[in-house]
Structures are given as structure tokens and as C-alpha cells.
N, C-alpha and C positions, 0 to 999 in steps of 0.2 A: 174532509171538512165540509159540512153544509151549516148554512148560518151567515151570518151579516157579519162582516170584518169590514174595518175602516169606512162604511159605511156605501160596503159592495153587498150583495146581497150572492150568496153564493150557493146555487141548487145543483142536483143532479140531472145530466143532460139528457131531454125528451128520447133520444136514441142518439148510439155510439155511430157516429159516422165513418167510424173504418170500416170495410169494407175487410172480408177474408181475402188475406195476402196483402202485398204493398204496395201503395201508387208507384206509380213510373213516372219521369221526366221525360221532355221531347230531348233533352242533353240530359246525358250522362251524367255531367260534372255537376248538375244540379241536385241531381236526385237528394243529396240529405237537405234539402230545404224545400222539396217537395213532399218528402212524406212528413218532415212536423207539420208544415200545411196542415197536415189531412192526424194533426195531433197521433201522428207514429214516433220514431225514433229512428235514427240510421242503421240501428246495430238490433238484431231482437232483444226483447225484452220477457223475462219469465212470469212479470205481472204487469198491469196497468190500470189505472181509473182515471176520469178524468170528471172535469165538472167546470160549470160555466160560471161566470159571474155580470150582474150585471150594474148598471148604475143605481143611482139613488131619482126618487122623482116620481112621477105618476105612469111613465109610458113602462119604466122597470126593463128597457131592452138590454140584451145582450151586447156587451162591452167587451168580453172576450173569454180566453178559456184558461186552465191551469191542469196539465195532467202530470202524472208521477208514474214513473215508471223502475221499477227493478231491473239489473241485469248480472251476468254473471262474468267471472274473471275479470277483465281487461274491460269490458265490451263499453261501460258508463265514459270510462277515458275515449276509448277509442270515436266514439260517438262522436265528441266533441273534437277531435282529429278531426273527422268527416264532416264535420260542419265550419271548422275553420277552413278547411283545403278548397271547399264548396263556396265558402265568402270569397275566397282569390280565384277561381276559375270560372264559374259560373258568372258569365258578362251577356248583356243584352235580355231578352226575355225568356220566358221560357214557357210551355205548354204542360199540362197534365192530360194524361189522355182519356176521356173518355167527361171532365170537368170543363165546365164551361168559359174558367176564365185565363185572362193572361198573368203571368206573374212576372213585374219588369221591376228597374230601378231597386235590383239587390245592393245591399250596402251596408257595412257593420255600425253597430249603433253600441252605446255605453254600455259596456256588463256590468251589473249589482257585483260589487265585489263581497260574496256570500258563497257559501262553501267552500269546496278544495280547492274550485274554477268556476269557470261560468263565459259566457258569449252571448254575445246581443247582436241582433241585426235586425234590419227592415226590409219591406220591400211594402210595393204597391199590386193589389190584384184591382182587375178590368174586366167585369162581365154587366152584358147588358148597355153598354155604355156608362156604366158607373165606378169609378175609379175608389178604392178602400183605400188605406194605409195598413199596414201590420205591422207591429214591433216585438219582437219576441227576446226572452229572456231564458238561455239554458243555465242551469245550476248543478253542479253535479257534488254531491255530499258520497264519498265514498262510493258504492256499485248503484247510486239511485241520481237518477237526473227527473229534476222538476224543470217544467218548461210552462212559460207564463206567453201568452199572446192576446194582448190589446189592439183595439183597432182605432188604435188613437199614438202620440208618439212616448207616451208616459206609462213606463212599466207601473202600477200600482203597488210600491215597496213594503208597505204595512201589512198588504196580500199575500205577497209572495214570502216573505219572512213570518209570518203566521205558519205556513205550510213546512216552510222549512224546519222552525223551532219545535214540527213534531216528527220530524226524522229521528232525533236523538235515542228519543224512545221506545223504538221499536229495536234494539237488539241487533241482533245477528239479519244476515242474509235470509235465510229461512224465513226468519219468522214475518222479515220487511214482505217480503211476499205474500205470504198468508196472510198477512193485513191487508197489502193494497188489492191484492185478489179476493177480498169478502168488501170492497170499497171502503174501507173505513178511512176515510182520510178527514 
């Protein structure tokens, strides 16, 4: 999806900031809210896109991001296993290594009740001396989970149900891939 929804302006991202392979946590028990951080997923995924969105206004900055990812068998559920077990274990802050900031005050926040399931939580990152908010929203429609991340505490619902109402479409596992893997979202 690129284009203005709800009056978010939504573009492809100047570069994919994953890095080959997956972040790591300073804990363990973090790690699946470490790599959405860093817009992965806990579980591989056989495709992904992702794309920014940003306000309305004259400055037009980055408000947050939306990516879609495919996976196979179990792996979309499973995901979200490891991100609920990661909400109840992971306490105090935690590190990325090799990233500059802190990431404290984990805490589960509203899930859009939208697809099969779905999870929400916050946290706050600290780099620089400057403390962000993040609120993220996972959705998991069958073997594909959309994850929405605002830097603000309001998931934009018009957004994220935009993206969602074109999962339907795409078919089979196969073909959801081949779509999200030429980006067409």
C-alpha cells in the first residue's frame, strides 16, 4: 500500500533497516520484541515489505511503520506465542547490541480486535537522552501477521484495517508471498 489513508501519507521506506540475520537482546526472554523493533518477526518469515507512514502537516515526518510478513505452517501463530511469553518475562530494560538505545517500560497495551488474534504492547526507547514511546499492534490473519508501530500511544485503526482488508485477496500461501515479495502491498 503506498498512498494517503486516513489522512496518513504512506511511502516506501528510503532503506530496509534490517540488517542480514536478526538482532539479538541483552536478555533472552526479550528477544521477540527486539526484533519487531528492528520491523523482523520472531519466527522466519518466507516474505516481507514494510513501509512508513507519516502524518499530515507541512514537516510530513515519520509517525511510524506497518510491515507484512508471510510465514509457513504454525510459524504466524507461533510468533505471537513468543511475543505474548516475551510480554510476561521480559521486565526492567533491555539492550540491543550493537543499537544505541535503551528499551524500558515493556507493557501490554489494547489489541485491535482484527483478524484470527492480534497483541499490542508498548514500551519506551532512550537514545541520546531522548526518551520515544512505541506502541505496536500484531494481527495475524491466517500464516501472515501485519505489525503496525506508532510513536505515539494510538495505533491509527483506519491504517491498519486498510492493510488488512487486502489480505483477503491474495489467495493461497504461494501466491501471499509472491505478492509481498514484489512489495505490492
Amino acid at each position: 500500500m503506498v498512498g494517503t489513508v486516513a489522512g496518513l501519507r504512506v511511502t516506501e521506506p528510503a532503506e530496509d533497516l534490517l540488517p542480514e540475520g536478526s538482532y539479538q537482546a541483552d536478555k533472552d526472554e526479550c528477544l521477540p520484541i527486539a526484533q519487531l523493533a528492528f520491523t523482523n518477526t520472531p519466527r522466519p518469515a518466507t516474505a516481507r515489505a514494510v513501509r512508513e507512514f507519516s502524518g499530515p502537516g507541512e514537516l510530513n515526518s515519520i509517525v511510524g511503520e506497518l510491515w507484512v510478513t508471510v510465514h509457513q505452517g504454525d510459524d504466524a501463530r507461533s510468533a505471537l506465542d513468543d511475543v505474548r511469553k516475551a510480554l510476561t518475562e521480559c521486565s526492567g530494560s533491555f539492550k540491543v547490541p550493537g543499537a544505541p538505545m535503551i528499551y524500558r517500560d515493556l507493557e501490554p497495551a489494547q489489541a485491535p480486535d482484527l483478524g484470527d488474534e492480534s497483541v499490542g504492547f508498548r514500551f519506551t526507547t532512550s537514545a541520546f537522552n531522548v526518551s520515544t514511546p512505541a506502541t505496536y499492534a500484531v494481527v495475524r490473519t491466517d500464516h501472515i501477521l501485519t505489525t503496525m508501530m506508532v510513536i505515539t500511544d494510538t495505533i491509527p485503526r483506519p491504517l491498519l484495517e486498510a492493510q488488512l482488508a487486502k489480505l483477503p485477496d491474495w489467495g493461497g500461501h504461494t501466491k501471499g508471498a509472491q505478492r509481498i515479495a514484489s512489495a505490492d502491498l
